[in-house]
N, C-alpha and C positions, 0 to 999 in steps of 0.2 A: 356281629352287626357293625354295622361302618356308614356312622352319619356325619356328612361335612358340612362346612358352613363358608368354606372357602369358595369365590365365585370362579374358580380354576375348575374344582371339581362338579361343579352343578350340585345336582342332587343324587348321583349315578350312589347304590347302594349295592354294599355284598350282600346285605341281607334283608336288612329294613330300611328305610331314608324315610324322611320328612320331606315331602314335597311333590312336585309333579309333573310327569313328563304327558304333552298331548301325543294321545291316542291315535295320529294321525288326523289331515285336513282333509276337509271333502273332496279336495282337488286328486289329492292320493288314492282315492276310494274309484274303482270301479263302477258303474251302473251296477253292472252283474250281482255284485259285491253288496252294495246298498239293495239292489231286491231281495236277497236274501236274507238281509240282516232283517228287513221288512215283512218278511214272513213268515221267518222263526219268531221276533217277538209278538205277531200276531198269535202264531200257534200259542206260544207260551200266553200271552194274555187270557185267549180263549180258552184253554185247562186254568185258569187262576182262578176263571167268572164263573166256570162250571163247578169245581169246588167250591167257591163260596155260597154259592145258591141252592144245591143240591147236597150235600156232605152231610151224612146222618146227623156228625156233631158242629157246632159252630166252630171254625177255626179260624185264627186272628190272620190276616191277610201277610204283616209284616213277617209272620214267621214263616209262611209258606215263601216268600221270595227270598230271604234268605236262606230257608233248604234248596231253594232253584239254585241261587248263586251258588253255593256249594260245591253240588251238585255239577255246574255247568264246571268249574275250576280242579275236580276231579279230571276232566278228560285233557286237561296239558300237562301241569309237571308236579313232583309232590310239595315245592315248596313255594308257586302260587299260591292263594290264601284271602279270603275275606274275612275281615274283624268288626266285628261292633262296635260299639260308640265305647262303650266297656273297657272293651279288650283293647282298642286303640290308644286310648287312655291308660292301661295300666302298661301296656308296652313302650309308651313314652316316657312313663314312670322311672319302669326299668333301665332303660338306656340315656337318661337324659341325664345322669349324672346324681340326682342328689332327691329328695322330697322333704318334707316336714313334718315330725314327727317328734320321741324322745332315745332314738338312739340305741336300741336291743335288737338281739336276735333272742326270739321266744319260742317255745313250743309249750301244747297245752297235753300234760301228761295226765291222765285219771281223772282227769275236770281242775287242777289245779294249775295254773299259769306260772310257767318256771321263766327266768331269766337265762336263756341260754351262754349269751356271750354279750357285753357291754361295745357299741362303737367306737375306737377311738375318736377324743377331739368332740363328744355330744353332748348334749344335755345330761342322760343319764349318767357319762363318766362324769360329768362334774358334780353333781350330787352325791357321789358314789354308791351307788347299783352295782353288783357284781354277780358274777357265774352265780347259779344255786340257789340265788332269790327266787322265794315264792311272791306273787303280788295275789293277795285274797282281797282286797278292793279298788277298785277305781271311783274318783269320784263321791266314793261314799256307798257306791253300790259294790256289793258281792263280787268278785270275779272269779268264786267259786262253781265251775260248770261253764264257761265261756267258753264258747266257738272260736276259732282262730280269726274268722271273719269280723267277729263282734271286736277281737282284740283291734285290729285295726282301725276299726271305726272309732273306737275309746281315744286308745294313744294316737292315733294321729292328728292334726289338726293346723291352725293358722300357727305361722310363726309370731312368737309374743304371747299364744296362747297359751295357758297353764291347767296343769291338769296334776290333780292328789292324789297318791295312791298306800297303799300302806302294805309292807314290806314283812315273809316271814323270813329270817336269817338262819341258817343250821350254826347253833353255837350259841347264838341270840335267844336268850330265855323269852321275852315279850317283843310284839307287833311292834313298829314304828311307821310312823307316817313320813312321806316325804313332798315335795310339790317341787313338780317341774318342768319348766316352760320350755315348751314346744320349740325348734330351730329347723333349718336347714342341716339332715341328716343326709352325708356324700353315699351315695354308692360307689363303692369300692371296683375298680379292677384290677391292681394287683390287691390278691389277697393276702399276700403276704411275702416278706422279702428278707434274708439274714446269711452271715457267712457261714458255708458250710466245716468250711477248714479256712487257716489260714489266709490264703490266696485263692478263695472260689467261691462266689455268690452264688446266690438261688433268688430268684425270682418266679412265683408264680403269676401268672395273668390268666385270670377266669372270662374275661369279657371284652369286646371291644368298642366300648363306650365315648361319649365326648370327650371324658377327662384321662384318657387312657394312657395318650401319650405324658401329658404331663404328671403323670403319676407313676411312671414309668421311669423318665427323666429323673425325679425324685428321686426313685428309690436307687438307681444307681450310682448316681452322686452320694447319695449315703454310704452305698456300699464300699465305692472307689475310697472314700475318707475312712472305711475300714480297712482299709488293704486290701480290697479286690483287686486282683489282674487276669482273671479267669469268670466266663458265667454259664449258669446252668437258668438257662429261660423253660419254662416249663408252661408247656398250653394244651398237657391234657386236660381232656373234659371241655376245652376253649372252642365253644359252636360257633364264634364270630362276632361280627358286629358289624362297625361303621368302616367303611371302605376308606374312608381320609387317616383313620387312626392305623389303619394296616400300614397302609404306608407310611405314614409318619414312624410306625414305632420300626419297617423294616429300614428306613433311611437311617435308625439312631448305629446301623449295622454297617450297611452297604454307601460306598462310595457314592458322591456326591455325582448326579449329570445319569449314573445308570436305571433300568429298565424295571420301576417292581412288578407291574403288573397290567395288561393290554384288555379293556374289554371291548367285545367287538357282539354287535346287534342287529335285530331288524332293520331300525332307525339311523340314519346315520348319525344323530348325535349320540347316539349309545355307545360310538366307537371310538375309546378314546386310550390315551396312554401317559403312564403314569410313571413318573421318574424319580430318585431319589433327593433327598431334600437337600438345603444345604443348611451349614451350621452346626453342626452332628458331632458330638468327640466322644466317642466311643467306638471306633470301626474297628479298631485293632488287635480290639481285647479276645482272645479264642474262646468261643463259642458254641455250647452245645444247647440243643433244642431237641425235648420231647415231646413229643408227640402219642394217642393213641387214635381210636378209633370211633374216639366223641369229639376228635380236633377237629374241625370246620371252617368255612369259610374263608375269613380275615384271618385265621390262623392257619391254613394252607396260601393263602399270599403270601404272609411272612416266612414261614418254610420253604418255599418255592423259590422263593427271591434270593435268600441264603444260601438253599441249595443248588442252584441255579450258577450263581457266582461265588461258588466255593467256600464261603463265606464263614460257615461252619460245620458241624457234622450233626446231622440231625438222626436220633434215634429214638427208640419203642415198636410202635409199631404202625402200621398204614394208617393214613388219617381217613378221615371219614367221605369225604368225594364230593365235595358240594361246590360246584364251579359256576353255577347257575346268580345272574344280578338282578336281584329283585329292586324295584322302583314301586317307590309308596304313591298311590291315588288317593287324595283325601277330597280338601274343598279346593276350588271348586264343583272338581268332579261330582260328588256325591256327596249331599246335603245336610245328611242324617248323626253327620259325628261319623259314619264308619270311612273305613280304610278299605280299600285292596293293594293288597302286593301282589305284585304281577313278574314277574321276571321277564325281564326285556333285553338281555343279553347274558354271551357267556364268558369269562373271564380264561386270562391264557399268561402262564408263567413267562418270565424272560423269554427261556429256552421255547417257546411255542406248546407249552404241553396245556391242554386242557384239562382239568381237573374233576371236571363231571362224574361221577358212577352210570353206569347203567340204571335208569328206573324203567324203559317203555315195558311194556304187557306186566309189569309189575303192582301187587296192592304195595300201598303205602307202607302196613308193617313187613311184608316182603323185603322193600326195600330201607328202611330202617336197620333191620335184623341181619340184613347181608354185608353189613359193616361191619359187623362183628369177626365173620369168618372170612371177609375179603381182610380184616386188620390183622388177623392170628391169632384172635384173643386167645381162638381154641386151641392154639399151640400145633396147627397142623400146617398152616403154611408158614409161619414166621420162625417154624421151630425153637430152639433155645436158645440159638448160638446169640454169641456175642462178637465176631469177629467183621469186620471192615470189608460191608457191602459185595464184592463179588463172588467170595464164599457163601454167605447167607442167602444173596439173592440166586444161586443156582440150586441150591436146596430147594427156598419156597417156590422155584418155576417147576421145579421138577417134579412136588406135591401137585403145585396149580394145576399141572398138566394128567395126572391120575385123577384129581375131584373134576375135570371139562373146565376150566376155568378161562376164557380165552386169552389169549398170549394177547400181551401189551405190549402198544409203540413205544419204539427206542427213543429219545431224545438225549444231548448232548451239553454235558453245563463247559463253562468258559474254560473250563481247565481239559476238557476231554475226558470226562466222566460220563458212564451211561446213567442217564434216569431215567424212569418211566412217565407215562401218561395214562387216560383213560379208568380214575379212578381212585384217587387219593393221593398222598404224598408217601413214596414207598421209601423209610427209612435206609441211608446211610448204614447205620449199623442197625438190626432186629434188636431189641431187647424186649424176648415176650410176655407178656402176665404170666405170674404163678398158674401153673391150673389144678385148678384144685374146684371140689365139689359144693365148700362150706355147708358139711350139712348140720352144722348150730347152727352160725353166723345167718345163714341164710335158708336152709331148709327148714330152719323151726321159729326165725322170726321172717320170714317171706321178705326180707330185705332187708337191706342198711341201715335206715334210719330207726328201726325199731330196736334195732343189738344198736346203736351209738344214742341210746334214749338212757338202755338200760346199761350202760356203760357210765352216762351221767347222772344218774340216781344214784348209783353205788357209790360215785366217788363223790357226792356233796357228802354223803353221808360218814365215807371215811374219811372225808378230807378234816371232818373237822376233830377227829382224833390223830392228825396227824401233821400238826401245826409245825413240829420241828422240822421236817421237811422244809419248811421253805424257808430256809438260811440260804441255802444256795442251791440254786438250778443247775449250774453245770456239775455238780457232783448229783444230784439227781440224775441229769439228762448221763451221765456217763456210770452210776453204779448204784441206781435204783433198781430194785428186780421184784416184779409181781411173786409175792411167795404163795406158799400153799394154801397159809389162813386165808390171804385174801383169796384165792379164788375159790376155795369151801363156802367165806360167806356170800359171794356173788352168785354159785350156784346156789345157794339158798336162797336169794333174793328172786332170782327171776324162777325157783320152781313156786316160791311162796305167789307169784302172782299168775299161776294157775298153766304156766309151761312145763312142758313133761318132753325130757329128752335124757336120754343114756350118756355115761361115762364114756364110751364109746365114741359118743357123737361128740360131744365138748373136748374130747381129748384129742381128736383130728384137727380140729380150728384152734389148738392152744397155743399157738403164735400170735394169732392176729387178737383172740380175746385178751391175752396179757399185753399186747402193744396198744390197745384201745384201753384198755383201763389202766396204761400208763400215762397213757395222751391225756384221758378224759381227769386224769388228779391232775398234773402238770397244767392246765386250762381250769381248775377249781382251784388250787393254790395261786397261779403267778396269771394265767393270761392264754391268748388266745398264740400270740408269735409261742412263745414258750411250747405248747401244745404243737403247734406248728411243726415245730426243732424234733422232736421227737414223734412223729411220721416221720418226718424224712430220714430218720434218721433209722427206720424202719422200713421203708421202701423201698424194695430190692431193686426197682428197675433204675428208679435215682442213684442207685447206689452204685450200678455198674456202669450208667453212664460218666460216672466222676472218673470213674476208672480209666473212659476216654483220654483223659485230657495227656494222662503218661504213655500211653500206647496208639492214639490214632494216629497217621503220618499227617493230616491234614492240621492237627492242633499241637504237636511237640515240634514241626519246624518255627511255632509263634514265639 
């Protein structure tokens, strides 16, 4: 998402905006055009009055119009959308940078309220809160049995406000109480940022929020004062954001005066173009960027822009295709506290490529689902390879062309490079996901988050018989090793909580279960960055893009 505040940009959004563009003047409007609109909302009125008066059961009027709105937003594109007064609100929440609370990330395991991860820089770090805390009160009441909902409404609240809770520790024989007042808690987009090796940063960016660029900024001035002269930008899973912060963060790259990103609209003021910033020192540093097939939006600008002007080598796999600029409606438009996002234009790289997918005569999860295998997840069109774009991309055209996939326009970046259009950002170099079936990891916990629950159970629990550990992380991160005991008592742990799976099945996934319950001690002894280090340091695709930096022609003439 990509909201600005600069009077340069308006209000033009890649994904959401605050603000509002008119609908069009009456003067623009047809007669024809106005009878129509005149007759349909007649129709529609006339089924509203005939339900309400007639309908076996009573039904609340406001809900039947917004199943209409819905409904009428279904027949243009999948990422039009109308919100609530609710959802408006917490999607501002989201991207606005920051809210007021005490600074955790929490999940509620078996009805008990575990401390996931402490914020840096909040309330709760300064009281010290850490990984592995249970909170069994708030306030004085039980938070024995709490809803995730309820958690929110507890801890959050006015800044200056204070709020008691009482604390169990694994290692800590008796309860303690703590009190701690409420602040402005940031939302993060980089999640997290540290030298890989010597001379190579890693930056992740999960979002593209207000403070995106200036957190960005940060983190590479830190990095550069470590010895970076190389970086690894990483915007998988990166669905977008605010259309100012793309650019801003693609200018910290690209040459001052040049082209990031063209959207062009119904309206003529939709049509606008967007050039690189000045003031920038960082252009020259070589640059790799991955990508998957959850990258989006603001994070296909920034791809686009780079790849466009050679800028760096972007790898993984196809990004997700969302080229479509939505524009927020709120007030005055509509009264109620709700929103519509509407997409009012479509956005188009340097080189002229539009980045759209295909959605028409498409359902919604139709076209959600077909990012997966237009990206490669499934290893059939992006194959394995690792080598430098025009070997890998005759492979996947050559697949594309056996599944009916239709052939994409050529475009041409500054250097005389082909890239494509018509549906993502098609990597530079492939680098595909593992593929693999996970039938623990994910055939017997139905997903992620329930194996990375039970990954943080075991390790509060071993963590605190294993205090000598953390003298030092980098002899951790470099020659700790999950042994047998520990993964004997893990399978105990999660058959003890009523899962039933074969030696079989655990022994296929025992990569990623000993790298998760490497990760998940490393984030119970030291921290969240720590934990961090060792994924990546596990993540095969990261791993072969580093490898870029000695063999791709575009980043060893840097």
């Amino acid at each position: 998402m990509s909201i600005l505040k600069k009077p340069k940009y308006a209000i033009l959004l890649v994904f959401v905006a605050v603000g509002s563009f008119l609908l069009g003047s009456a003067a623009d409007r047809t007669i024809h055009a106005a009878d129509n609109i005149f007759s349909s909302t007649r129709l529609l009125m006339g089924v509203l009055n005939l339900v309400n008066d007639n309908y076996v059961e009573e039904v609340e009027p406001g809900e039947l119009i917004y199943a209409a709105i819905d409904g009428m937003l279904e027949v243009l594109d999948p990422h039009s959308s109308f919100m609530s007064k609710e959802s408006f609100a917490e999607m501002g929440e989201r991207f606005s940078g920051n809210f007021y609370g005490i600074g955790i990330e929490f999940d509620v395991l078996d009805g008990f309220l575990y401390v996931i991860s402490v914020i840096d820089e909040s309330p709760s770090e300064a009281v010290g809160l850490q990984s592995g805390d249970r909170i069994v009160r708030i306030d004085g009441a039980s938070a024995i049995g709490i809803k995730h909902e309820e958690v929110r409404q507890k801890l959050r609240g006015e800044k200056g406000t204070m709020v008691d809770v009482t604390i169990e520790r694994p290692g800590v024989e008796e309860r303690f109480d703590v009190t701690i007042t409420r602040d402005r808690i940031p939302i993060r987009s980089v999640r997290t940022f540290f030298m890989l090796e010597d001379q190579t940063g890693y930056i992740q960016l999960i979002r593209f929020a207000k403070t995106t660029s200036r957190e960005l900024e940060a983190a590479l001035v830190r990095l550069q004062q470590d010895g970076m002269q190389r970086l690894v930008l990483d915007l998988r899973g990166n669905s977008g954001g605010y259309l100012d912060q793309a650019v801003e963060v693609s200018s910290k790259f690209i040459p001052e005066g040049r082209v990031i990103v063209k959207t062009m609209g119904r309206n003529r003021s939709s049509n606008q173009t967007f050039h690189s910033l000045s003031g920038i020192n960082h252009r020259e540093m070589p640059l790799v960027i991955l990508l998957d097939h959850r990258s989006a939006s603001a994070s296909e600008i920034v791809a686009g822009a780079v790849q466009d002007w050679d800028r760096g080598v972007i790898a993984g796999t196809r990004s997700f295709g969302k080229g479509l600029v939505q524009t927020l409606f709120s007030e005055p438009h509509l009264t109620d506290g709700s929103a519509l996002k509407l997409t009012t234009a479509r956005y188009f790289t340097p080189s002229g490529r539009m980045i759209q997918r295909d959605y028409k005569n498409k359902s919604f999860q139709e076209y959600i689902e077909g990012s997966f295998s237009e990206a490669g997840e499934d290893g059939e069109e992006a194959g394995s390879g690792t080598g430098e774009g025009p070997a890998d991309q005759a492979e996947s055209e050559g697949q594309a062309e056996s599944r009916d996939i239709p052939e994409r326009t050529e475009f041409t970046t500054a250097a005389g490079r082909t890239v494509y259009g018509d549906g993502g950002i098609t990597p530079d170099v492939v680098i595909a996901a593992p593929k693999r079936t996970y039938p623990f990891v994910i055939g017997k916990y139905r997903g992620w988050v329930p194996f990375d629950r039970a990954c943080f159970e075991f390790a509060n629990t071993y963590g605190v018989s294993r205090q000598d550990l953390k003298d030092d992380f980098e002899i951790f991160l470099r020659e700790f090793q999950v042994d047998q005991a520990m993964l004997e008592a893990f399978k105990v742990q999660v058959r003890d909580s009523g899962m039933s799976f074969s030696d079989e099945e655990f022994n296929e996934d025992l990569d990623i279960v000993e790298l998760q319950l490497k990760r998940a001690l490393a984030r119970n002894l030291w921290g969240d960055e720590e934990a961090n280090r060792v994924a990546a340091a596990g993540d095969e695709q990261l791993q072969q893009a580093l490898q870029l930096f000695d063999s791709h022609e575009m980043l060893v003439r840097h």
